[in-house]
C-alpha positions in Angstrom: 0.0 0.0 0.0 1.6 3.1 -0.8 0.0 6.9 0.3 1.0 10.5 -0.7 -0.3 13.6 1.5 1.6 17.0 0.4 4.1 17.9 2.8 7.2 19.6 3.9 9.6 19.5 6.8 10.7 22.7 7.9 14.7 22.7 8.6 17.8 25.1 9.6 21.2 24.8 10.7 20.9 25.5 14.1 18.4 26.1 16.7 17.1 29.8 17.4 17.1 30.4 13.5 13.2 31.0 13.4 11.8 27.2 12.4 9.2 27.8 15.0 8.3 30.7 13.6 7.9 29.7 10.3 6.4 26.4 10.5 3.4 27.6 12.5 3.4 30.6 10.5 2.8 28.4 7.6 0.4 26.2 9.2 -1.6 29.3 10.3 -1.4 30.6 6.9 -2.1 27.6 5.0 -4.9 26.5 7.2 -6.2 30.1 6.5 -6.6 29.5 2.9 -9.1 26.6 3.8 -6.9 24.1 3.7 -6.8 21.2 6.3 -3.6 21.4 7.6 -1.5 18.5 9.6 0.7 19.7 12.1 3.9 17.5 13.3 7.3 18.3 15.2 10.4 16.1 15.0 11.8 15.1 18.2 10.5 14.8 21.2 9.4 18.3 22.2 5.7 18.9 23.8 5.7 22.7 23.9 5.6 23.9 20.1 3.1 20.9 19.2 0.8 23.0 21.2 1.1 26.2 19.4 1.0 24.0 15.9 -2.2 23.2 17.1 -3.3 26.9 17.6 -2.4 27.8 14.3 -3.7 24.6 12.6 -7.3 23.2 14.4 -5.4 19.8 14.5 -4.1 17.6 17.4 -0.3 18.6 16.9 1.6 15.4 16.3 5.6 14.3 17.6 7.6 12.6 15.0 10.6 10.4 17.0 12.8 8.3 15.3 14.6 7.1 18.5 11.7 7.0 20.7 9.2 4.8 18.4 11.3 3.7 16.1 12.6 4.9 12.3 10.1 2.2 11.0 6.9 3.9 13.1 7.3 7.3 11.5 6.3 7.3 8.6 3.1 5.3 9.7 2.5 8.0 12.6 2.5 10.8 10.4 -0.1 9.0 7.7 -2.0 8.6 11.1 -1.9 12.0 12.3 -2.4 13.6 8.7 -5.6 11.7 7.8 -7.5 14.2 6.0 -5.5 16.3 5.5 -4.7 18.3 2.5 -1.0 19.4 3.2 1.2 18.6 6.1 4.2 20.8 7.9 6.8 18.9 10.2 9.0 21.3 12.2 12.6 20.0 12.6 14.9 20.1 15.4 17.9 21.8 16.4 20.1 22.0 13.1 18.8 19.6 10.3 21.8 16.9 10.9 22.0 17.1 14.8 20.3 13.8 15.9 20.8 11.7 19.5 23.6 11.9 20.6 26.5 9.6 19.6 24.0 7.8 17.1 24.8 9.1 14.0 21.6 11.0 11.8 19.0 9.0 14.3 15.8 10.6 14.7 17.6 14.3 13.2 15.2 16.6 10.7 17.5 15.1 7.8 16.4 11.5 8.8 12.9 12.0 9.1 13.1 13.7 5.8 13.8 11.0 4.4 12.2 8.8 6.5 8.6 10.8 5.0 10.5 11.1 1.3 9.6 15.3 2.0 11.1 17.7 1.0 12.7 20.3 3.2 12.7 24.3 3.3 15.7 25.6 5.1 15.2 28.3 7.4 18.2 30.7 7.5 18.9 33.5 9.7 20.7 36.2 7.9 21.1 38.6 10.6 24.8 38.8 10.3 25.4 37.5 7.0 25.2 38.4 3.0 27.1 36.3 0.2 28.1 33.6 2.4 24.6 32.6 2.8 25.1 30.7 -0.6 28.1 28.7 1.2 26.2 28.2 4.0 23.1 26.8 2.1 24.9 25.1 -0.4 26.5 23.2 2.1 23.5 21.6 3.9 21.7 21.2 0.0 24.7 18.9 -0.8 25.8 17.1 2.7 23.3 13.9 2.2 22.1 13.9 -1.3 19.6 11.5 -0.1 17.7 14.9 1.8 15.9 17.3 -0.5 16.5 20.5 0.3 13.9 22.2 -1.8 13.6 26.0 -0.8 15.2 28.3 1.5 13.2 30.9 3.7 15.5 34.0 4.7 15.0 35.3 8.0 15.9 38.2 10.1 16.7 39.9 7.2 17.7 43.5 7.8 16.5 45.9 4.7 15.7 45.8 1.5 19.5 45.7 0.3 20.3 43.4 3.2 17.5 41.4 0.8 19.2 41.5 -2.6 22.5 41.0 -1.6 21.1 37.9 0.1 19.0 36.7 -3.0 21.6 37.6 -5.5 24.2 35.4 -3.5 22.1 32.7 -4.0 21.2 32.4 -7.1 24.8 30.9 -7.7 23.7 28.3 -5.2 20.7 26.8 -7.4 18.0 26.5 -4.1 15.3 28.6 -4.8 13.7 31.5 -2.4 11.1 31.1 -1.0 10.5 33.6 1.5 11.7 36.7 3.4 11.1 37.5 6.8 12.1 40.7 8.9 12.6 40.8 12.7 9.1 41.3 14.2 8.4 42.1 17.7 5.2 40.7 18.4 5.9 37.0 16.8 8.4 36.5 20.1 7.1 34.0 23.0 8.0 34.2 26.1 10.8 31.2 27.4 11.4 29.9 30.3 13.3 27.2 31.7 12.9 24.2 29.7 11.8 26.6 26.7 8.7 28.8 25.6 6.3 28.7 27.7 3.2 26.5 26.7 -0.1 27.8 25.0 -2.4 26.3 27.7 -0.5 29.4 29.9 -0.9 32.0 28.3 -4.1 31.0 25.5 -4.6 34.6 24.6 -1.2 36.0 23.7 -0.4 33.1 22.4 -3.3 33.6 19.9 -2.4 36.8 19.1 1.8 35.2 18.6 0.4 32.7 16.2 -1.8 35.5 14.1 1.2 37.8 14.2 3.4 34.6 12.6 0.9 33.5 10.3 0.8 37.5 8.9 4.3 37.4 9.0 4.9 34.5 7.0 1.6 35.1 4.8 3.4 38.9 3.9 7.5 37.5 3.1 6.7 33.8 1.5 5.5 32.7 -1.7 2.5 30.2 -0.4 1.7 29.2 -3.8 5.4 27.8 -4.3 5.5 26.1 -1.3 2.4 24.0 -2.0 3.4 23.3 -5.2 6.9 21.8 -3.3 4.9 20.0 -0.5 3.1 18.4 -3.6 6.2 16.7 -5.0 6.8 14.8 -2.4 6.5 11.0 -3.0 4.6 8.5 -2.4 5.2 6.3 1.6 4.8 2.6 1.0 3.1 2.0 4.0 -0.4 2.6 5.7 -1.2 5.0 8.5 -0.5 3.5 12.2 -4.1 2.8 13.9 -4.3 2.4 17.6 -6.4 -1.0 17.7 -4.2 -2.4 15.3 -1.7 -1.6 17.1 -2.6 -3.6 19.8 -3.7 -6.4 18.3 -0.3 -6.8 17.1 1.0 -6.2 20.3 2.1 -9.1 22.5 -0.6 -10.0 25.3 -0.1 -9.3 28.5 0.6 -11.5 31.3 -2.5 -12.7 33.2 -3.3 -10.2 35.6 -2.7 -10.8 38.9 -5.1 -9.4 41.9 -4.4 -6.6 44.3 -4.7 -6.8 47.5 -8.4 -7.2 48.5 -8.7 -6.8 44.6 -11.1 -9.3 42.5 -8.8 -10.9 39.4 -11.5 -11.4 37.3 -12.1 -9.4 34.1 -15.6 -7.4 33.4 -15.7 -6.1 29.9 -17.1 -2.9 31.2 -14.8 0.2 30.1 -12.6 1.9 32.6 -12.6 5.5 33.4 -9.0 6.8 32.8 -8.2 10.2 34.2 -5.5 12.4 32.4 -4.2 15.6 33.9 -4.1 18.4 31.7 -4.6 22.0 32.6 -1.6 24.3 32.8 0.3 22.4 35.2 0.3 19.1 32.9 0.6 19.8 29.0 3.1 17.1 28.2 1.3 14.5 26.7 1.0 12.4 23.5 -2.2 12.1 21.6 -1.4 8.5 20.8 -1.2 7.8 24.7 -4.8 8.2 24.7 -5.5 7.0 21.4 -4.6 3.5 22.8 -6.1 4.1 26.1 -9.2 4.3 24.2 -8.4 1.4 22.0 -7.7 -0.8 24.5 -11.3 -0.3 26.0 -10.8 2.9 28.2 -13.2 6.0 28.6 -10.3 8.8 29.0 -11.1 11.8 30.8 -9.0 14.7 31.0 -9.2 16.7 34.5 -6.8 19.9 35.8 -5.3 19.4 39.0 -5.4 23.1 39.5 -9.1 23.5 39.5 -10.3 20.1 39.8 -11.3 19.4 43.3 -12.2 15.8 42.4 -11.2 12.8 40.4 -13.9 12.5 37.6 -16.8 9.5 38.2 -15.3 6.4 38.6 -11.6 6.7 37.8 -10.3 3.5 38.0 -6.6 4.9 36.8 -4.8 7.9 36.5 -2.2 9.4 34.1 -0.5 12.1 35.1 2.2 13.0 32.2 4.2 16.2 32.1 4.7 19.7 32.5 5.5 22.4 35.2 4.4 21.8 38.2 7.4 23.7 40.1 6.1 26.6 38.2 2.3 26.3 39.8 3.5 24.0 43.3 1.6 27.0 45.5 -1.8 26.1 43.3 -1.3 22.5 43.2 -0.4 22.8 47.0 -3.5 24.4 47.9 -5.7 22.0 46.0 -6.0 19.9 49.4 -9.2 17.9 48.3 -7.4 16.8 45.3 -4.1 16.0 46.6 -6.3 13.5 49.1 -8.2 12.2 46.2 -5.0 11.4 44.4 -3.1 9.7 47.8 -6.7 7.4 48.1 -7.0 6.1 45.0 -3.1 5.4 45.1 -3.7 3.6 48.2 -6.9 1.3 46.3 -3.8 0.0 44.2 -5.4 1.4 41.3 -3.0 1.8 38.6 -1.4 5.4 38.5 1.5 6.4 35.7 3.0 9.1 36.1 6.0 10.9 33.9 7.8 13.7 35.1 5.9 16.4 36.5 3.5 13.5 37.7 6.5 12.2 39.2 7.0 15.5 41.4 3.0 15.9 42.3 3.6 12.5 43.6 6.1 13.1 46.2 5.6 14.5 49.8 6.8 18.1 48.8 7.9 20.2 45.9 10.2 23.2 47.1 8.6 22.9 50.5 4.7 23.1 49.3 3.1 19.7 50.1 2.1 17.5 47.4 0.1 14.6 47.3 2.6 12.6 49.2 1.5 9.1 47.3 5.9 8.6 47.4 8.2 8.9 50.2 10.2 11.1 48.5 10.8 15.5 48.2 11.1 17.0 45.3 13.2 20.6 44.5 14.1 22.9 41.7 17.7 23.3 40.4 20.2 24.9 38.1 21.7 22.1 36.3 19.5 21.1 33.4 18.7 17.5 32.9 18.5 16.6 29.2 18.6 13.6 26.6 17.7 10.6 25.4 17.7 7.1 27.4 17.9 3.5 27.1 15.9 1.7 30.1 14.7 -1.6 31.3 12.0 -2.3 33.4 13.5 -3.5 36.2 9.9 -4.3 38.4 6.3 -5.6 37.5 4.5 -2.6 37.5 0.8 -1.6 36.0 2.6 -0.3 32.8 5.2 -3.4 32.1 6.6 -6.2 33.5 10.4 -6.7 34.5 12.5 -6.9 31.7 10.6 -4.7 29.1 13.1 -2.3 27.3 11.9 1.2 26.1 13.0 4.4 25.0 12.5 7.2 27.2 13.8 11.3 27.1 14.5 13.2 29.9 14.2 16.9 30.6 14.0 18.7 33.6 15.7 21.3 35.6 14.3 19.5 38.9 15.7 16.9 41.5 14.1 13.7 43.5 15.5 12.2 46.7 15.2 9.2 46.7 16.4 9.1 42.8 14.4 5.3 42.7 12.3 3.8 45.3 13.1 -0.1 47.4 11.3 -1.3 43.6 12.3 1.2 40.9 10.6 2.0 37.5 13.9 1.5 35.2 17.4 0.4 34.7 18.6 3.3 33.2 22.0 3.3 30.9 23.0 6.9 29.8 24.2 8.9 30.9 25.3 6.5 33.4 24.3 3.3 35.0 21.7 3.9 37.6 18.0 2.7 38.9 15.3 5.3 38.6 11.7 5.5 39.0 9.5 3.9 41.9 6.6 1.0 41.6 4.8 0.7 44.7 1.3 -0.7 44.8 -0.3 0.4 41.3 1.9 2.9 41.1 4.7 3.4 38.3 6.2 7.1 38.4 9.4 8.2 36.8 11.1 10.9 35.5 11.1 9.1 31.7 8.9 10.4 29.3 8.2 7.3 26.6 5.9 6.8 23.8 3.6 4.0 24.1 3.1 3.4 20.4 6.3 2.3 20.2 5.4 -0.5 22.9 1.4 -0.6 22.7 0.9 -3.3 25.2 1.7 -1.3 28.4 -1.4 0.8 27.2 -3.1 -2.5 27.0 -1.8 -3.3 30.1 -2.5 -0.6 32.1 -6.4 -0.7 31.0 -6.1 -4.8 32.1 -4.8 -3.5 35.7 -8.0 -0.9 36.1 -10.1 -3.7 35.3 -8.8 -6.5 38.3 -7.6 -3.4 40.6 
C-alpha cells in the first residue's frame, strides 16, 4: 500500500534560526486559505506541538525516530495527517543534529527522508550576505539523499540586506522562497525548559500565532511552497491505527489481583483520568488513542481546578509539565491532593512521567504534594536533558520486568530518593543507575516514553484498572 499527503519539513542549521516561527506561520497561513492542515514536530518536544495546534485546528503530532522507532514514523505521520490536504513537520535543532553519539537517528534530515519530504531551510541572515550561498549550499549537498527544496530567509535586515542575500544565492541553485524581517510581536515568552506553553498563556499566544501567520503570509511565496509539498512522493506503508496496534502487540501476562482486589475481568470500560490544565501539557495524543483502544473512557481533569477525580476513575495518568512553576496552586488544592493519595492507596493503577512524578512526592520546594511517594522534590540549576535506554527492572501496571523502552528526559528539577526499594527503570546513559518507583499500582518516573512504540503497556495498564 503506498500513500501521498503534500508535505514539507521545515529545517535550519541551528536552533534559534526562526523554524518555529515559520512552520506555524505556515500552518496558520495555510490553514487560513481553507486548507486542512497536519501539524507535526520532529523530536521529542511537547511545547511547540501546542502552538502547531493553535495555528492549525489539528491535534499537533511528535515525530521520534529514536523514541518509536525509524520504521513507526512514517506510519505515525499518515495517522496524524488523515485528511488532511498538506502537512508541515518542524525539525529540530540543526537539520543533521540527531541523539547523541548515534549518527543521523531521529535528526530533521532522517525524518526527511524517512517521509521522502522535502525540506525548506530556514536561515537566519542577521549577520550574513554572500556567504549565505556557502552556507546553504552546504547543507543542500551534505546527504544527497535529503531534499532541500527551498530556502526561507529570516531576520533579514532591509531591502538591500535582501538582494544581496538573493543575488548570493542564485549561484547556489536553491530557490527563495520567502523573506522575513525581525518582528516584535511573533516573540514568545521562554522559560526554563523553553517557551512557555499555550495552555498558559491561550490569549497571547493567539495573538503570537496571528502575528506569525501574517508574517509569513506577507514574506513567503504560499503558492510555491504548496506546489513543493506536492512533489513529495509516495510512503509505502499505511497509517498507524491504535487498535491495530494492539492487536499486534504481545498479550499481557495474566493479571494478577491486588490486595483485597477481584482478578476477574468485566468487559465494562474503565474511566482513565488524564491531567491536563496548565500544570500538565506534556502529553502524547497517541497515549490516549490507545487508552481508548484498549477499551478505556479517557477523561481529561486539571489538577489546579479540579477538586475531584472524575466519576469512577479507575486509573490515572499524570504526564508532564511544570508543576514547580504552579506548586503554590497545586499545593492548595487539598481535596485533590487527598483524592489522588486514596486512590493510590486502592492500588489502582497510577502512571505518572515527570511532572507527575513531582505531584507524587511528599513536597515540591517545600509546598506539600500529594505525598503518594516517600520522597521530596526541588528545583535546580543544572539542566537534565537527553535521550535514554531503560529496562523495566519491576512488574508494574505499565510493564513487566524486563521490558526495554525508549525514554527522554528533561527537567531542571531533583528527587530524593532518585528510585524507590522497587524502581521503575534500569537506566544506561548517561550512566548506569536505577530510577523511578513501583509501589502498589503505582509506576512514576522521570522518563517520558511513547507508548506506540510499545502498545501493550497501554493495553496493560487498561487490564490493571479492570482487576484493581
Amino acid at each position: 500500500m503506498t500513500s501521498s499527503v503534500p508535505r514539507l519539513v521545515v529545517a535550519a542549521p541551528s536552533s534559534g534560526s526562526g523554524k518555529t516561527t515559520v512552520a506555524t506561520g505556515l500552518m496558520a497561513a495555510f490553514a487560513a486559505r481553507g486548507l486542512a492542515v497536519s501539524p507535526h514536530k520532529v523530536g521529542p518536544d511537547y511545547i511547540d506541538p501546542g502552538y502547531h495546534a493553535l495555528a492549525s485546528g489539528r491535534v499537533g503530532r511528535n515525530l521520534d525516530a529514536y523514541l518509536c522507532g525509524p520504521e513507526l514514523v512514517a506510519p505515525l505521520f499518515l495517522h496524524g495527517a488523515r485528511g488532511c490536504d498538506i502537512a508541515v513537520v518542524e525539525g529540530v535543532m540543526g537539520m543533521f543534529d540527531g541523539a547523541a553519539g548515534e549518527g543521523e537517528l531521529a535528526s530533521t534530515a532522517h525524518v526527511a527522508k524517512l517521509l521522502r519530504a522535502p525540506v525548506v531551510l530556514v536561515v537566519d541572515a542577521s549577520s550574513q550576505s554572500r556567504s549565505v550561498a556557502a552556507l546553504v549550499h552546504g547543507f543542500a549537498s551534505w546527504d544527497p539523499e535529503v531534499r532541500v527544496g527551498g530556502v526561507i530567509l529570516n531576520k533579514v535586515a532591509s531591502d538591500r540586506h535582501e538582494a544581496l542575500l538573493r543575488e548570493a544565492l542564485e549561484s547556489a541553485g536553491v530557490p527563495v522562497f520567502g523573506v522575513l524581517r525581525r518582528v516584535a510581536q511573533v516573540d514568545t515568552p521562554s522559560r526554563h525548559l523553553g517557551l512557555v506553553p499555550v495552555a498558559e498563556r491561550r490569549a497571547e499566544a493567539v495573538d503570537a500565532v496571528a502575528a506569525m501567520a501574517e508574517q509569513v503570509r506577507a514574506g513567503c511565496d504560499l503558492d510555491g511552497l504548496v506546489s513543493l509539498a506536492q512533489g513529495a512522493g509516495a510512503l509505502p506503508c499505511a497509517a498507524w491505527d491504535a487498535a491495530e496496534a494492539l492487536a499486534f502487540s504481545p498479550p499481557p501476562p495474566l493479571p494478577v489481583p491486588s490486595p483485597g482486589g477481584s482478578a476477574l475481568w468485566t468487559p465494562d470500560r474503565q474511566v482513565i483520568a488524564i491531567a491536563g490544565g496548565p500544570a500538565f501539557t506534556f502529553s502524547y495524543a497517541e497515549h490516549a488513542e490507545l487508552l481508548t483502544a484498549a477499551g478505556a473512557d479517557v477523561v481529561p481533569f486539571d489538577p489546579l481546578r479540579d477538586e475531584r477525580l472524575p466519576d469512577g476513575t479507575a486509573g490515572l495518568v499524570i504526564g508532564g509539565g511544570f508543576p514547580e512553576v504552579y506548586a503554590a496552586e497545586l499545593s492548595a488544592n487539598e481535596p485533590l491532593r487527598k483524592a489522588v493519595s486514596a486512590l493510590a492507596e486502592t492500588c489502582a493503577p497510577v502512571a505518572a512521567e515527570c511532572a507527575g512524578l513531582l505531584y507524587l512526592c511528599r513536597e515540591l520546594d517545600g509546598q506539600p504534594m500529594c505525598g503518594v511517594l516517600d520522597a521530596s522534590a526541588r528545583m535546580e540549576e543544572r539542566l537534565t536533558l537527553g535521550y535514554r535506554d531503560a529496562v523495566a527492572v519491576s512488574d508494574s501496571s505499565l510493564a513487566v520486568a524486563g521490558t526495554r523502552m525508549r525514554g527522554h528526559e528533561f527537567h531542571r528539577t531533583v528527587v530524593e530518593p532518585g528510585a524507590g526499594d522497587a524502581a521503575a527503570w534500569g537506566v544506561r546513559v548517561p550512566r548506569r543507575r536505577l530510577e523511578g518507583f513501583v509501589q502498589r499500582g503505582v509506576h512514576a518516573s522521570y522518563l517520558h516514553t511513547h507508548w506506540a512504540s510499545q502498545p501493550g503497556v497501554a493495553r496493560r495498564f487498561v487490564e490493571r484498572c479492570r482487576t484493581s
